[in-house]
N, CA, C and O atoms as a GROMACS GRO file, in nm:
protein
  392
    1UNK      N    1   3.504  -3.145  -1.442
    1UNK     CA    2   3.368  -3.123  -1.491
    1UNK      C    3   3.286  -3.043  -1.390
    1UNK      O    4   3.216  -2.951  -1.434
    2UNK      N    5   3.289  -3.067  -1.265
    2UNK     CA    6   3.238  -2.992  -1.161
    2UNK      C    7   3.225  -2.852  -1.124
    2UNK      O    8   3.138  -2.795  -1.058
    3UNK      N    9   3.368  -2.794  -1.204
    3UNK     CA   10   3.440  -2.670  -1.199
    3UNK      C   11   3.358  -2.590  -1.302
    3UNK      O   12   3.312  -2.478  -1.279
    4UNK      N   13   3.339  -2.675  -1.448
    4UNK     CA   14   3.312  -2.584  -1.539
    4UNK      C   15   3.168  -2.562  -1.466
    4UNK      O   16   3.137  -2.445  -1.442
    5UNK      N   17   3.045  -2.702  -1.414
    5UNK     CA   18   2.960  -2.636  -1.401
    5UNK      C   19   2.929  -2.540  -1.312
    5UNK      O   20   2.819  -2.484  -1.315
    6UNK      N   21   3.010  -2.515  -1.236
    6UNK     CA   22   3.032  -2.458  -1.120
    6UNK      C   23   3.075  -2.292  -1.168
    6UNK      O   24   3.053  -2.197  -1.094
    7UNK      N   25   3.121  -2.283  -1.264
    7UNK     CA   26   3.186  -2.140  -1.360
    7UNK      C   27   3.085  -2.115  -1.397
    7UNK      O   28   3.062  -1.995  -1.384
    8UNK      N   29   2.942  -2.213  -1.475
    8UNK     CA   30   2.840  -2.191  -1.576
    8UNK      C   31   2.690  -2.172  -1.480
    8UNK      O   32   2.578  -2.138  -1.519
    9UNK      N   33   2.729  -2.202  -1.366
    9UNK     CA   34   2.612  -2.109  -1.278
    9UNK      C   35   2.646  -1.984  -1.268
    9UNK      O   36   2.594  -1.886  -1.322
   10UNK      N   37   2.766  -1.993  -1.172
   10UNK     CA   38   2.842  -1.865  -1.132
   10UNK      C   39   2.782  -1.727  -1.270
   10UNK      O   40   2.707  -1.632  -1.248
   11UNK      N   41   2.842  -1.760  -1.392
   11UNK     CA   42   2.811  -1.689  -1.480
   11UNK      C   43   2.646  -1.646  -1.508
   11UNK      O   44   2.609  -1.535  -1.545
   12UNK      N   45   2.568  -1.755  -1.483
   12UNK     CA   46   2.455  -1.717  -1.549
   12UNK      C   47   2.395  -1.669  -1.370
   12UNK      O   48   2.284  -1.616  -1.366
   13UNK      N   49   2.428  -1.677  -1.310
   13UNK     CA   50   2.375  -1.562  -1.202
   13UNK      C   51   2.433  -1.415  -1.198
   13UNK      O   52   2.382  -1.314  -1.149
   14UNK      N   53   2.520  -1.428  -1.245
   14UNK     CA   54   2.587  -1.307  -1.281
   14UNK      C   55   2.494  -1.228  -1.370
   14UNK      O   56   2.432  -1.126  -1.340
   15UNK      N   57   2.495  -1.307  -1.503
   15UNK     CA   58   2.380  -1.217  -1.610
   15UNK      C   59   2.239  -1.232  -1.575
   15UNK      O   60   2.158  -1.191  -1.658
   16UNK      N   61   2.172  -1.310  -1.414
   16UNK     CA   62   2.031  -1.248  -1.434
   16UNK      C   63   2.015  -1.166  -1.339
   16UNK      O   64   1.912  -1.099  -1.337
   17UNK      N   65   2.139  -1.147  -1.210
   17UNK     CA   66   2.142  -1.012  -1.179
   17UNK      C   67   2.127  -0.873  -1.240
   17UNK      O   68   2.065  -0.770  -1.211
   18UNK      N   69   2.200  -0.908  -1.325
   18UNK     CA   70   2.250  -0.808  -1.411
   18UNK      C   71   2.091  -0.748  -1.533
   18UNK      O   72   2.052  -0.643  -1.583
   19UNK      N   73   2.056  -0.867  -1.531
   19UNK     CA   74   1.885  -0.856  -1.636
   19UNK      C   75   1.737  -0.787  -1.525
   19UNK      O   76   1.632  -0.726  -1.541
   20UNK      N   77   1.818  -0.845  -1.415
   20UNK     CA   78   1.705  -0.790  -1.284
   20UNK      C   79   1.698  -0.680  -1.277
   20UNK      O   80   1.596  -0.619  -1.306
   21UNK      N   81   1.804  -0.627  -1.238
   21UNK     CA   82   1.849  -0.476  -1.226
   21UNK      C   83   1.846  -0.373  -1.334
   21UNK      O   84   1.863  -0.252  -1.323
   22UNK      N   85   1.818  -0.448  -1.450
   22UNK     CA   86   1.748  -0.294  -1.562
   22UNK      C   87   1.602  -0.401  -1.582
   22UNK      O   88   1.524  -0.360  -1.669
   23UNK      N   89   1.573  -0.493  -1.532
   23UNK     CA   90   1.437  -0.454  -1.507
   23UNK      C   91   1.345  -0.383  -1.402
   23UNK      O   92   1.232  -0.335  -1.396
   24UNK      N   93   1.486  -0.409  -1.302
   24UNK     CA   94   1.372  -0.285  -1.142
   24UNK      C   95   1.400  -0.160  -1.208
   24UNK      O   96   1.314  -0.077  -1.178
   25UNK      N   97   1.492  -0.112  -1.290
   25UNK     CA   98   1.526   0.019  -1.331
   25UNK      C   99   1.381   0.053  -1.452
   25UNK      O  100   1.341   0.169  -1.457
   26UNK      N  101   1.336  -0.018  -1.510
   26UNK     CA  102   1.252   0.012  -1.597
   26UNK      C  103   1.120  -0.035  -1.506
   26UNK      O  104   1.029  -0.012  -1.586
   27UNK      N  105   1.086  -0.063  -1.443
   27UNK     CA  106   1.003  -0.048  -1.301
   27UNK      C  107   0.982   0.131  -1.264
   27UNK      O  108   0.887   0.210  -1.262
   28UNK      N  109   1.115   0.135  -1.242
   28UNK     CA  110   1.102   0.278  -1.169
   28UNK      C  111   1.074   0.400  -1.266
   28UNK      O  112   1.034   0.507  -1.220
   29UNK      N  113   1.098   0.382  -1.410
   29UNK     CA  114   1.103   0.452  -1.499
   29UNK      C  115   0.940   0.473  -1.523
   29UNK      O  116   0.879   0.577  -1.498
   30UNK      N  117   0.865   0.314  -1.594
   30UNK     CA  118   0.815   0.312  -1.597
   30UNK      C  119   0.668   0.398  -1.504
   30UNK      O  120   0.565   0.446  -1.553
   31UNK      N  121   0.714   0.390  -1.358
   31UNK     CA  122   0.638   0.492  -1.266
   31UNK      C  123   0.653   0.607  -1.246
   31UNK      O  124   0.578   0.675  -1.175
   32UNK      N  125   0.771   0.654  -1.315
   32UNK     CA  126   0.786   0.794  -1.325
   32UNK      C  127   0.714   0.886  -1.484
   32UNK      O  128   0.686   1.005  -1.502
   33UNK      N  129   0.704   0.767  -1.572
   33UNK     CA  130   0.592   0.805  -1.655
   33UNK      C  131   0.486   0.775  -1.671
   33UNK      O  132   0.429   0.826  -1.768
   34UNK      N  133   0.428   0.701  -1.604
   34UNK     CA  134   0.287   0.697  -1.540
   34UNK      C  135   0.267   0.848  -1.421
   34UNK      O  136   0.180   0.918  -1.474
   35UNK      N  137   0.300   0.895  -1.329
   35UNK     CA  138   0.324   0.974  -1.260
   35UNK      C  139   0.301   1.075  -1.361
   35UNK      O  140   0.194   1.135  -1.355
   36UNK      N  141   0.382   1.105  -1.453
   36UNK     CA  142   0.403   1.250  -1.536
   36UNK      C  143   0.248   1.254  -1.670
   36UNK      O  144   0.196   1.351  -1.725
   37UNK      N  145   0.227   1.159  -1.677
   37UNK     CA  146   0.107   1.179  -1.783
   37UNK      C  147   0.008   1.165  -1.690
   37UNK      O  148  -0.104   1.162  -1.741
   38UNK      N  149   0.010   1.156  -1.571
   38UNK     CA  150  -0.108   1.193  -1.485
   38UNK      C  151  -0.126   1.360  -1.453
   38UNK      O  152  -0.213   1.444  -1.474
   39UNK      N  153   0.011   1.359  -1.391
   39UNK     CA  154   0.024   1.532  -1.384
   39UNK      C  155   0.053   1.496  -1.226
   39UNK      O  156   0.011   1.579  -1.145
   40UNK      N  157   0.126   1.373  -1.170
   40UNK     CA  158   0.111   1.386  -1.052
   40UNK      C  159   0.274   1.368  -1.028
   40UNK      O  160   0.311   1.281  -0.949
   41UNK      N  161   0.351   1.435  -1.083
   41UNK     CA  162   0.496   1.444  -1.066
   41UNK      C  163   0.533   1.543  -0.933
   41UNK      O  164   0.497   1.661  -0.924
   42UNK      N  165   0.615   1.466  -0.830
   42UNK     CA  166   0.640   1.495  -0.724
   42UNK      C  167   0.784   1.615  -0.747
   42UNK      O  168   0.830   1.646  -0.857
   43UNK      N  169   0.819   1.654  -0.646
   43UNK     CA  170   0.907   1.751  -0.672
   43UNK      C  171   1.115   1.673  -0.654
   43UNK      O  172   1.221   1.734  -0.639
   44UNK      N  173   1.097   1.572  -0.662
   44UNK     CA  174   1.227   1.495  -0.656
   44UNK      C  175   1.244   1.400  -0.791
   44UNK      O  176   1.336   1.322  -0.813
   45UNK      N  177   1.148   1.424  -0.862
   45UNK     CA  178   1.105   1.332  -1.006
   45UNK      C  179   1.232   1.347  -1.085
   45UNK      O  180   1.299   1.250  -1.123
   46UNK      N  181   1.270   1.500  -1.114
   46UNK     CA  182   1.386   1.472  -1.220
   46UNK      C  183   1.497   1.407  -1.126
   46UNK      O  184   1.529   1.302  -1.181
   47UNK      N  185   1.560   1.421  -1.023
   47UNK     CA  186   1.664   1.362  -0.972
   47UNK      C  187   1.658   1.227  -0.990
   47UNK      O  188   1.761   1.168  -1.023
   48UNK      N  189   1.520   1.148  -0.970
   48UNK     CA  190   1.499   1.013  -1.049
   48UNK      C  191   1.522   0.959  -1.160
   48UNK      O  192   1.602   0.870  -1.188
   49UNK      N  193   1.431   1.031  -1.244
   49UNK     CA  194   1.461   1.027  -1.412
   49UNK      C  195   1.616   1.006  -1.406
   49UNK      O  196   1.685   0.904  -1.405
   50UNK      N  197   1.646   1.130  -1.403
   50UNK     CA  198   1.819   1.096  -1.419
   50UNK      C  199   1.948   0.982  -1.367
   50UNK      O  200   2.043   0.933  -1.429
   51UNK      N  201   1.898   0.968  -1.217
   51UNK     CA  202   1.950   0.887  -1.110
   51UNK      C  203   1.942   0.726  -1.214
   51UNK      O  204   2.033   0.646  -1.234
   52UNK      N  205   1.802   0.722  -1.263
   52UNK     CA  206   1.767   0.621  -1.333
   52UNK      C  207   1.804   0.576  -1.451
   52UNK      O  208   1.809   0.456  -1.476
   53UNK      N  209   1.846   0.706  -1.570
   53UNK     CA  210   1.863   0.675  -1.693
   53UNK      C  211   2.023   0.672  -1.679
   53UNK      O  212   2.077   0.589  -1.751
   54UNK      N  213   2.091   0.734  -1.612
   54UNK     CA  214   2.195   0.734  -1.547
   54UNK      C  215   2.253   0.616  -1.593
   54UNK      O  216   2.326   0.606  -1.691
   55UNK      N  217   2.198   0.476  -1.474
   55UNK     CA  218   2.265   0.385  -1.439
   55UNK      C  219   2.249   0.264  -1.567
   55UNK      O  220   2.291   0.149  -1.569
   56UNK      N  221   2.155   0.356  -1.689
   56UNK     CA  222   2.149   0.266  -1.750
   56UNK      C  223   2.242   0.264  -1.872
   56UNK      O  224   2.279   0.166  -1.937
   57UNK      N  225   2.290   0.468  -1.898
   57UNK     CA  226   2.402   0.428  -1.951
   57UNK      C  227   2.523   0.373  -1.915
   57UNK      O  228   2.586   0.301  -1.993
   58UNK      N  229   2.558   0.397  -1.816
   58UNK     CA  230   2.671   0.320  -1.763
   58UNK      C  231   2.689   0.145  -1.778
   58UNK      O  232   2.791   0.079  -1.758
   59UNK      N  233   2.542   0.092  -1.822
   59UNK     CA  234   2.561  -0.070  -1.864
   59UNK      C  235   2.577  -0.058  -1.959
   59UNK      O  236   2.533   0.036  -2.025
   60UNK      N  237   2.666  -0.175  -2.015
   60UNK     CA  238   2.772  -0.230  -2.135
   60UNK      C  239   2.632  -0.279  -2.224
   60UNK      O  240   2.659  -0.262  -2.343
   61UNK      N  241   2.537  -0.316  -2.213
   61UNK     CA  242   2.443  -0.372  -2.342
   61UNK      C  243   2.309  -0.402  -2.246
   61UNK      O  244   2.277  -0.407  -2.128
   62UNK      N  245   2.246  -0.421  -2.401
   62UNK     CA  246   2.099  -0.439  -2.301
   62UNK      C  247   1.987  -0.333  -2.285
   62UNK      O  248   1.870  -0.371  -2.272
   63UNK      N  249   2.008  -0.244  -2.286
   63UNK     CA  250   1.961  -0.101  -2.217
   63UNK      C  251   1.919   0.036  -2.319
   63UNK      O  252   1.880   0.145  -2.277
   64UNK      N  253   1.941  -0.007  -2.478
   64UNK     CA  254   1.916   0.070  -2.541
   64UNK      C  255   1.836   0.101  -2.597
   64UNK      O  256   1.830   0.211  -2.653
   65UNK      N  257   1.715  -0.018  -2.600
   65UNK     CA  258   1.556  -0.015  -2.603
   65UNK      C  259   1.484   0.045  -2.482
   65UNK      O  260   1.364   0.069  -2.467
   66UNK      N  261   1.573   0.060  -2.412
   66UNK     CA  262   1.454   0.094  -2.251
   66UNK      C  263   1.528   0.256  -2.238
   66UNK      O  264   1.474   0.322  -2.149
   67UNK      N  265   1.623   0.318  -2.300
   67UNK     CA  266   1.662   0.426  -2.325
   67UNK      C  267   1.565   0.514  -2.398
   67UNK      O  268   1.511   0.616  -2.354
   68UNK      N  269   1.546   0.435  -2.566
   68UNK     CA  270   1.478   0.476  -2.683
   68UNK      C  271   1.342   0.486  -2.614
   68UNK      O  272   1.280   0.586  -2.650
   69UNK      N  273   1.277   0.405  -2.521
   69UNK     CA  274   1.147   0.364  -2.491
   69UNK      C  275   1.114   0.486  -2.379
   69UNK      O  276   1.010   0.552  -2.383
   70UNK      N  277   1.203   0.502  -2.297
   70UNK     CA  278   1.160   0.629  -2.182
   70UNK      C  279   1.232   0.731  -2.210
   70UNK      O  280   1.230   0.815  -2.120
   71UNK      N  281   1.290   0.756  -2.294
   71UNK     CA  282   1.425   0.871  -2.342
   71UNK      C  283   1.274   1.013  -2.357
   71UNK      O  284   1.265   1.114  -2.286
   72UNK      N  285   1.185   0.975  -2.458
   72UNK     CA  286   1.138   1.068  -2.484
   72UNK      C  287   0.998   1.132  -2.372
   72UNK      O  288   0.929   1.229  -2.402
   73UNK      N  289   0.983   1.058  -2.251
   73UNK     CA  290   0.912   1.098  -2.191
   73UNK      C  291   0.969   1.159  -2.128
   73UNK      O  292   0.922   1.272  -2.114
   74UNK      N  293   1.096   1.130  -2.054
   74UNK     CA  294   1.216   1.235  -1.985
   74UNK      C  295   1.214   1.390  -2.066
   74UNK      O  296   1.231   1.490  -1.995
   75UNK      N  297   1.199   1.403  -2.174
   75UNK     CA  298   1.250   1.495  -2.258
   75UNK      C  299   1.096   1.554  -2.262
   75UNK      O  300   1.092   1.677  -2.267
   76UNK      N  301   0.977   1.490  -2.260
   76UNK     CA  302   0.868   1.532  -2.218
   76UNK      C  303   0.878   1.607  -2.105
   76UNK      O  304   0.840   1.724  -2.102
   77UNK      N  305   0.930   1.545  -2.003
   77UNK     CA  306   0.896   1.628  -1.902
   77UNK      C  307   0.965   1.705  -1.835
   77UNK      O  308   0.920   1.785  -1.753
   78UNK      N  309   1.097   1.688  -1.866
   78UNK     CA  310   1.164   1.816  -1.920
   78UNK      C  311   1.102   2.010  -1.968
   78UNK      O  312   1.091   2.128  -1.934
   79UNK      N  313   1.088   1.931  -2.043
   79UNK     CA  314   1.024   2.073  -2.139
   79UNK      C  315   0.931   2.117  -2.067
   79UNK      O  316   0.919   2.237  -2.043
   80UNK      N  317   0.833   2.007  -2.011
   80UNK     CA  318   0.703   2.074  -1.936
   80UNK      C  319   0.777   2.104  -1.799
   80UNK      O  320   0.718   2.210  -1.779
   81UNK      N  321   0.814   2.099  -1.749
   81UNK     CA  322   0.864   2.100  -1.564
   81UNK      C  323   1.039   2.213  -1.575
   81UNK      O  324   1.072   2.314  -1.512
   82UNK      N  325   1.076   2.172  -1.630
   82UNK     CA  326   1.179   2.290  -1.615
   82UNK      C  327   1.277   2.286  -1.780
   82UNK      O  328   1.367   2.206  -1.807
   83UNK      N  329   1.221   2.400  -1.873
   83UNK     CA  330   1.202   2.417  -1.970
   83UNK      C  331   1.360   2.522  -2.037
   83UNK      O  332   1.388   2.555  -2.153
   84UNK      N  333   1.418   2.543  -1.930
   84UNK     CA  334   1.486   2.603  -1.960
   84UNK      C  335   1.645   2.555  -1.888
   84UNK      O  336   1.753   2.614  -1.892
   85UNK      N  337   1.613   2.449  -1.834
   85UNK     CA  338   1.732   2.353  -1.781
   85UNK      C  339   1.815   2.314  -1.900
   85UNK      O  340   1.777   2.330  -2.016
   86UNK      N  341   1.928   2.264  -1.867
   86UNK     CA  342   1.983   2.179  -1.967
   86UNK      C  343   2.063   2.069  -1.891
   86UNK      O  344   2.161   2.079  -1.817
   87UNK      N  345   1.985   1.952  -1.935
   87UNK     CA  346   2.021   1.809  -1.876
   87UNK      C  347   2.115   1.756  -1.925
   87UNK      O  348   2.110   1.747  -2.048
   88UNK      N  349   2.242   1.698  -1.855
   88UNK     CA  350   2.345   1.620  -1.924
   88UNK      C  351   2.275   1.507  -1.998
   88UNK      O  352   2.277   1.498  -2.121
   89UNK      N  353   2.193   1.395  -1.893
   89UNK     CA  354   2.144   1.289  -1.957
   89UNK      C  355   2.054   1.325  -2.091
   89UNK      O  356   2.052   1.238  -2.178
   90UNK      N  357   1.984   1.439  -2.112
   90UNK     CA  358   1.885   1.457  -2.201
   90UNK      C  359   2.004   1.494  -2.341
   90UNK      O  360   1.971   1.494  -2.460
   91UNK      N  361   2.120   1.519  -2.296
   91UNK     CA  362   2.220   1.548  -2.402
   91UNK      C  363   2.263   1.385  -2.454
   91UNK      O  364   2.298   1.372  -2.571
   92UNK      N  365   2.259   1.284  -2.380
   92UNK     CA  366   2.310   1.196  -2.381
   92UNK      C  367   2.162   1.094  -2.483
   92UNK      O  368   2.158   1.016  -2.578
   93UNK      N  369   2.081   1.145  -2.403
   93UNK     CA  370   1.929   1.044  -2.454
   93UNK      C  371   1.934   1.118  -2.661
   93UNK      O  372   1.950   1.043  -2.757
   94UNK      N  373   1.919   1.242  -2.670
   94UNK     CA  374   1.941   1.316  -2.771
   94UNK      C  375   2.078   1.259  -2.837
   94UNK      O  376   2.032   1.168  -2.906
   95UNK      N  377   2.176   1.257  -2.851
   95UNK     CA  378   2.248   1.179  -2.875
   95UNK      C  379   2.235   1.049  -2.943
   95UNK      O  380   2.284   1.024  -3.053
   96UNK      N  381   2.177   0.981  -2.883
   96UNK     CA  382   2.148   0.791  -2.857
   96UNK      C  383   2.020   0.783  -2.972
   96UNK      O  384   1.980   0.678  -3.023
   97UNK      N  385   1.958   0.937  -3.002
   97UNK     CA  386   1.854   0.882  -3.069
   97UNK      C  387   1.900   0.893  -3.186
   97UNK      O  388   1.848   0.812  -3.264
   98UNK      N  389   2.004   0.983  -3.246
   98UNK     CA  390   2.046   1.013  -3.391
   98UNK      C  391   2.105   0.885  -3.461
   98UNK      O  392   2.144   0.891  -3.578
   0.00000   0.00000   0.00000
């Protein structure tokens, strides 16, 4: 009996790591579109955006509301900041929305 509860922490620290970490990720997102509808986007912003939306496709579930939710400000600022780029992730966010 000790074991299982001992498996059934183990596990559920596992998944609120795992819930932490696309919430600091939507933290950081979140300030990168606050930042961009100010007009106060620094010059390392897209390496963020991306660095960020990045790690969120790479998670197995969870993450596809906070995709849908900042997907289109990325793609905002995109267009406004370098308009003639072509972003893997923005291929990927485009994608995710169809």
């Amino acid at each position: 009996m000790g074991i299982l509860i001992t498996f059934l922490v183990m596990i559920a620290g596992v998944f609120a790591i795992y819930f932490i970490n696309i919430a600091l990720i939507r933290t950081q997102l979140e300030e990168l579109t606050h930042r961009h509808k100010r007009g106060d986007s620094l010059s390392g912003d897209v390496e963020e955006w991306e660095y960020y939306l990045n790690k969120l496709f790479w998670k197995p579930f969870g993450t596809k509301k906070t995709l849908l939710t900042y997907g289109p400000h990325f793609e905002d600022y995109m267009k406004q900041n370098y308009p003639h780029t072509d972003s893997d992730v923005l291929k990927k966010i485009k994608k995710l929305q169809r």
